[in-house]
N, C-alpha and C positions, 0 to 999 in steps of 0.2 A: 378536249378529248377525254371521255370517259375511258376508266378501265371496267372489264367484266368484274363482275360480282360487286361492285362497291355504288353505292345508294347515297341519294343526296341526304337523306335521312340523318347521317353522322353515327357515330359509335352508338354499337349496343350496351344498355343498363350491366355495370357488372351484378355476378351474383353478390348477396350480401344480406342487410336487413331489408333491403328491397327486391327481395326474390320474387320470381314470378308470380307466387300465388297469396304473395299475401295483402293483408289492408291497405299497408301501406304504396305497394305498387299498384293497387286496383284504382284508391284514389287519385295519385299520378294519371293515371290512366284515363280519368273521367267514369270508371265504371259504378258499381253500388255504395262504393264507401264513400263518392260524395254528397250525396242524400243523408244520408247521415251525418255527415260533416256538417252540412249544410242547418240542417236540424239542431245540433249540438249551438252550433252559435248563435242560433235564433233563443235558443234557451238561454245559455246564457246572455245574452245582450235582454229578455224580460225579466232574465232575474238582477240584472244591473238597474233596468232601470224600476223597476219594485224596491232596489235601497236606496235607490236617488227619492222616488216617491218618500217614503220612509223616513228620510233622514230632511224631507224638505218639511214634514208633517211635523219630526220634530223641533224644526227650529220655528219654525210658526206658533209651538204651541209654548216654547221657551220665552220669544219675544213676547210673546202677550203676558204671561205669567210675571215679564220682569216693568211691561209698559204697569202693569196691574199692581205691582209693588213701589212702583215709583208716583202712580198717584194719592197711593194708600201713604207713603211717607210727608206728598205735599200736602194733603189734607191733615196729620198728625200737624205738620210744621206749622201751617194754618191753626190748628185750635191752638197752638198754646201764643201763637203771636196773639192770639183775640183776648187769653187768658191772660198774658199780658199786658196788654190796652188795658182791659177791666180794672186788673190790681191795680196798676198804676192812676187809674184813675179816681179809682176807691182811695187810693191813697190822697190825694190831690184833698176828694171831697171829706176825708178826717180830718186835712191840716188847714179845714175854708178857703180852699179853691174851687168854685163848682164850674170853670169856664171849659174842662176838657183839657184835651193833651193834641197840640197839634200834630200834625205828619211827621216823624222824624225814623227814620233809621234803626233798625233793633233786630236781633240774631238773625240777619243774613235775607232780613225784606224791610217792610215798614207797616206802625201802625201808628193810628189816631183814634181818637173820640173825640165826641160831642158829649155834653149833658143836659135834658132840660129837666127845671123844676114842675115837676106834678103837683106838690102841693108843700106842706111847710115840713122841712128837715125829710120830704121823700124827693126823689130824682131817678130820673129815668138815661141811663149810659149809653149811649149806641157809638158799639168798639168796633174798629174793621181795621183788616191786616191784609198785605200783599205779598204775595212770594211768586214770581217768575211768573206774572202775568194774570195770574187768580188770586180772588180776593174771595171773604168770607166777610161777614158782619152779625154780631152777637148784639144781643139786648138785655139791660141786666134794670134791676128794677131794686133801687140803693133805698134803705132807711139808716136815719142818721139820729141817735136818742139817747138816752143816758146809758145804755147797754153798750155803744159803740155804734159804728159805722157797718154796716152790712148789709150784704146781697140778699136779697127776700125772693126774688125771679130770677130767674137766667133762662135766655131764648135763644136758640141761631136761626138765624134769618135764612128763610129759604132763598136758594137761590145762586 
């Protein structure tokens, strides 16, 4: 049983900061402040994702900067293992040993040489060193005379 005057509706809005004529009751309301509204989030959510863009831009260009540091460090590591081999082998061919230095273990990879003789007291080194899956090989081109033992050539082998 209904009574006069009272509506399925339920209680009317007190007055307050949602008074009848303002923003914030219009948008309640469905009237022009949700256009607006509407608008305003569309804004912000491109400007959300323009710093997702942004900040994906810059970690991309971070990882390659640090992939680009870290091959620049394997290839430093590489020349001195090869610079390495060499000495060590130059050593060898001062004290008449010309057979090379086999594969062994050295700061944190491996290197070796060969030697062959080119002709009397000249030899030819070919050094190669390994670190974490890349190698390098160097060519060094040894005379050996009353002056001492010394590198006349030095080559890195393409490749």
């Amino acid at each position: 049983m209904r009574r006069p005057g009272r509506t399925r509706a339920g209680p009317r809005p007190r007055p307050g900061p949602a008074a009848a004529g303002s923003d914030f009751a219009r948008s309640r309301q469905g009237g022009p402040a949700t256009a607006e509204s509407g608008f305003a989030l569309l804004v912000a959510l491109f400007a959300v994702f323009m710093v997702g863009v942004a900040l994906s831009l810059l970690a991309l260009s971070l990882a390659l900067r640090l992939r680009m540091a870290h091959e620049e460090a394997r290839g430093t590591v590489l020349t001195a293992l090869c610079d390495a081999a060499v000495a060590e082998t130059l050593a060898g061919i001062a004290a008449g040993q010309v057979d090379g230095v086999g594969q062994h273990s050295f700061g944190g990879g491996t290197i070796g040489s060969e030697v062959q003789t080119v002709g009397a007291q000249h030899y030819r080194i070919t050094a190669t060193a390994h670190v974490g899956g890349k190698a390098r090989t160097v060519l060094a081109d040894v005379v050996r005379d009353v002056q001492g033992t010394r590198v006349v050539h030095w080559q890195r082998v393409p490749g």
